[in-house]
N, C-alpha and C positions, 0 to 999 in steps of 0.2 A: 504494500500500500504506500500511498506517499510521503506518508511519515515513519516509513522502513517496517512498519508493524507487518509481521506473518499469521497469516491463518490458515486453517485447517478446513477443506472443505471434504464432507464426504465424496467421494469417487460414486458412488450409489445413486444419489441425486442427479448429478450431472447425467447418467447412462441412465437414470430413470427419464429425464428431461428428454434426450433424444429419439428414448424409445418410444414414448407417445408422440414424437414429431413422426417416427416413422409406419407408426402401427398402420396407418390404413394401406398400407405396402401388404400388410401381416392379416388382410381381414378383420381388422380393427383392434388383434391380437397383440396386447402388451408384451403378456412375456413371452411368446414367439418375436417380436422385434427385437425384445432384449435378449435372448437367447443367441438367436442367429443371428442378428445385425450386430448390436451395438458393443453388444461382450467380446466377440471375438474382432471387433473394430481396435477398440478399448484396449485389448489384451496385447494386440499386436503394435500398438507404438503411443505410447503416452504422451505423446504432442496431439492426437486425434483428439485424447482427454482436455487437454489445455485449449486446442482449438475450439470446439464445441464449447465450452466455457464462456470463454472471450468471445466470442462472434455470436453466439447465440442464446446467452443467456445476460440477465442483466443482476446486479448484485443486491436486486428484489427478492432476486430467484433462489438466494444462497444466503440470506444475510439470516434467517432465520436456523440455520443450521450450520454457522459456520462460526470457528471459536479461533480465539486469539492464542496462540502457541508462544508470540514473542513482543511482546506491548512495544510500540514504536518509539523510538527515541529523538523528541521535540525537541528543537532546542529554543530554549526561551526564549533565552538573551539575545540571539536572533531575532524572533519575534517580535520583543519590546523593541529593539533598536531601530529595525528595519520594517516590522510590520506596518498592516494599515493602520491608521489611528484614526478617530471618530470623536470629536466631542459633542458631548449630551450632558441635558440638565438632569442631574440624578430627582431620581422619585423620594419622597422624601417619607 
């Protein structure tokens, strides 16, 4: 992510995702898509995984199932120094 944070997405999700793009291929057949398509897609090179992700999913799609592995590292003092800055009348 852009502040270096890692997450964890299930692989599951993403090949469930696909497979119902592809089911009406399969007679509207989920897990025949998943079976024969998208598993052995999947299996065979792990950038098809990453593709499908990025290209056709959005992080609507994943954010509900996806856990931080590595909390990002902000840097403030950056931020104070160089960030936007906004002044407003506080609420009182």
């Amino acid at each position: 992510m852009p502040d270096s944070s890692v997450w964890a997405v299930p692989v599951q999700l993403i090949a469930t995702h696909r497979a119902e793009h592809y089911a009406k291929e399969f007679g509207g057949d989920l897990y025949r898509s998943l079976a024969e398509d998208t598993l052995p897609l999947f299996r065979s090179d792990d950038f098809e995984i990453e593709d499908w992700a990025a290209n056709n999913m959005n992080w609507s799609d994943v954010q509900h199932a996806a856990k931080c592995i590595y909390p990002g590292d902000v840097d403030f003092q950056e931020g104070w120094v160089n960030g936007d800055k906004e002044v407003k009348e506080a609420a009182q």
